[in-house]
C-alpha positions, 0 to 999 in steps of 0.5 A, spaced: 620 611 532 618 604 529 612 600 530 611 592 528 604 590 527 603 582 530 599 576 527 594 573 532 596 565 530 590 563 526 587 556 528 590 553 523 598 555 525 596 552 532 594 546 531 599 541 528 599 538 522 600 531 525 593 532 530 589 535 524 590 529 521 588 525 526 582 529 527 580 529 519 580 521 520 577 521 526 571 526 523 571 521 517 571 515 521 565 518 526 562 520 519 562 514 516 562 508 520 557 508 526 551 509 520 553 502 517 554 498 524 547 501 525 544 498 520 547 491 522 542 489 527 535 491 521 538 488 515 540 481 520 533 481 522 530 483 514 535 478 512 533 472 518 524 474 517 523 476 510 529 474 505 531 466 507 525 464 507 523 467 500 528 464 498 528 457 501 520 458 498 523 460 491 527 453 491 522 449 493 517 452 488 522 448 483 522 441 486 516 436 489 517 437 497 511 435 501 512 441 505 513 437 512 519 431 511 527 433 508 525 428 501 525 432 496 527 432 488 527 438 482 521 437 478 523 444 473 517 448 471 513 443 472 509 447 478 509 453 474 505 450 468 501 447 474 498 454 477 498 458 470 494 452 466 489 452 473 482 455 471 481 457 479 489 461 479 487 464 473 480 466 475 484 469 481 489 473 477 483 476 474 480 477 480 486 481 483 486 485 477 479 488 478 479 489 486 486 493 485 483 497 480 477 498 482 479 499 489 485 503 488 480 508 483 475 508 489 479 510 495 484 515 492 477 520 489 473 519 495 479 520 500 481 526 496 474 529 496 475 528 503 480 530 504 479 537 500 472 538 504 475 537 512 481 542 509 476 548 508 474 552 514 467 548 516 467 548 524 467 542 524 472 540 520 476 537 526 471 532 528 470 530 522 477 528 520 476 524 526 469 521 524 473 519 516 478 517 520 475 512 525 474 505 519 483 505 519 484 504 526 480 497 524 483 491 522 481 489 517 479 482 520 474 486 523 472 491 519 471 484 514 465 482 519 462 488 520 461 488 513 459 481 512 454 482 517 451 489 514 450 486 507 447 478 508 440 477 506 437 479 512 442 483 515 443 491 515 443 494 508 437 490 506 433 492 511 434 499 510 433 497 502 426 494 505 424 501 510 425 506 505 421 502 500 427 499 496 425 493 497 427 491 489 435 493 490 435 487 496 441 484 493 445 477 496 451 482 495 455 476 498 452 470 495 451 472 488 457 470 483 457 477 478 456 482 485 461 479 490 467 482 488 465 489 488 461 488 495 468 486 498 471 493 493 466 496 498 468 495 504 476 496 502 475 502 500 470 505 507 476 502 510 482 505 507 478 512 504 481 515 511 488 513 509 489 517 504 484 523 506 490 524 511 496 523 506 492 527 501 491 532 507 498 532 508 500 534 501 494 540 501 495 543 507 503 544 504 499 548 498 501 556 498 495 559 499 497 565 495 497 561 489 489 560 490 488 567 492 491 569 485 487 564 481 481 566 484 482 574 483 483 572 476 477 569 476 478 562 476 472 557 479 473 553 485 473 546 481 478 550 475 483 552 481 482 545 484 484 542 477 490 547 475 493 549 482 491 544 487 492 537 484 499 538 480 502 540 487 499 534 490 502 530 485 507 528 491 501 525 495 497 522 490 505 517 487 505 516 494 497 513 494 497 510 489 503 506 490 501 504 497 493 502 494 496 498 488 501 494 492 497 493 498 491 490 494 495 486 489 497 482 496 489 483 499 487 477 504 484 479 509 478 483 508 476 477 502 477 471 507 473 474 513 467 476 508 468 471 503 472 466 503 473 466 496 466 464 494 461 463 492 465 458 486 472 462 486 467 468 484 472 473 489 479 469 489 485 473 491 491 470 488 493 471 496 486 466 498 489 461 492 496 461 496 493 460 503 488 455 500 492 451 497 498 450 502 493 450 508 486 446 505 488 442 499 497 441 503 499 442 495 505 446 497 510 446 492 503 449 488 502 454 494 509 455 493 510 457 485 502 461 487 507 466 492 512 466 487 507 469 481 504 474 486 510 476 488 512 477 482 506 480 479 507 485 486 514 487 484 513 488 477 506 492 477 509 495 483 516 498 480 512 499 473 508 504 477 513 508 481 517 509 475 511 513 471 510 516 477 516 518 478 519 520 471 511 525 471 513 528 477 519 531 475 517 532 469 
């Protein structure tokens, strides 16, 4: 008596070759095509809003456009020399610099300290990150008038100065030249402190707690575990805001138009407020034009300078 034994046909011996293949392009055309077409509708619309007309400014920031006829002529540099021999562009490049820096300092330590306070296990925690939180939901035109109102002569802060006999620390924060700027850092930083206390949360709330809980056994304090545990695995969070500090206020118009408008003499110009000036009050365009220009390359520059270093220390 023999016996035979049988091979069930496997998947591969039932299919025919001809459909295998048919369906290996099928699978790289629905792997690969659709995701591209998608694309198509956003990149058109990034295109139309943000790339020609950029590039449209980019030219004419070379020629001597009126900013309202089709007449135009190429003027080379010209423009360029214009801006960076002009005390009141050079003054708010300065500007810039400081605000950046000043706000950019401010708000990551504040937000950070916020941040570990209403990750810790107070009851309140929850109220309390929805208190910090509140100045974001703001617009900053908005949050710009408030302030101006808190801090003029009369206003708010020196008369709680006055109540508490103070009276000696009443400043004119707004019309004060050597103040102004750092008045208007002030109101940049309470507003944007609550943004980054939640993108610092995020990162903090991914931080084993193992790992403290050891630290601490060993006998490592709350600041040395801070220092040595917390903030090398929230260097993700801490790329991410100083990155979003730095470009947001290279670019910062609103908060210094409402509370300042530039003044007092030039003393809180942005490079923004001398673009939006220049094109709108004084209807130099081509000027205004080579203005953006600069800032958007001082933007993309500073920018990728940063997130490079960042970049190269968090996977170091």
């Amino acid at each position: 008596m023999t016996s035979s034994t049988r091979t069930a046909p496997t998947a591969t011996t039932m299919i025919p070759s001809g459909s295998r293949r048919k369906g290996a392009k099928h699978a790289s055309t629905t792997g690969i095509k659709p995701p591209v077409w998608f694309l198509a509708p956003a990149v058109l619309l990034y295109l139309a809003i943000v790339l020609i007309p950029n590039g449209q400014g980019l030219f004419f920031s070379f020629t001597d456009w009126d900013g309202l006829g089709s007449t135009w002529a190429p003027v080379g540099i010209d423009n360029y020399r214009t801006v960076l021999s002009d005390p009141n562009s050079l003054q708010a490049i300065l500007n810039t610099f400081v605000l950046t820096l000043v706000v950019t300092i401010g708000q990551n330590l504040i937000g950070l300290l916020l941040a570990l306070g209403v990750n810790s296990r107070v009851k309140s925690r929850y109220l309390l990150r929805l208190v910090f939180f509140l100045p974001v939901v703001l617009t900053p035109i908005v949050a710009g008038y408030l302030w101006k109102y808190l801090l003029t002569p009369n206003g708010t802060l020196n008369g709680f100065l006055e109540s508490i006999g103070l009276s000696a620390w009443r400043q004119n924060w707004l019309g004060d030249p050597e103040i102004v700027l750092y008045s208007i850092c002030a109101a940049i930083i309470w507003q944007g402190a609550g943004y980054s206390m939640v993108i610092y949360l995020a990162g903090l709330q991914a931080v084993p707690a193992e790992a403290l809980e050891a630290a601490a056994i060993d006998g490592a304090g709350a600041a040395r575990r801070t220092w040595s545990i917390t903030l090398p695995l929230i260097n993700g969070a801490i790329v991410v805001n100083l990155l979003l500090c730095v470009i947001g206020n290279l670019k910062q118009f609103d908060t210094v138009f409402s509370m300042s408008e530039g003044g007092p003499s030039g003393a809180s110009e942005t490079m923004a407020t001398v673009v939006y000036k220049t094109a709108f009050t004084y209807l130099e365009y081509p000027d205004a034009l080579a203005q953006g220009a600069i800032l958007t390359l001082l933007v993309g520059v500073i920018g990728f300078v940063q997130f490079r270093l960042t970049q190269r220390k968090a996977l170091a």
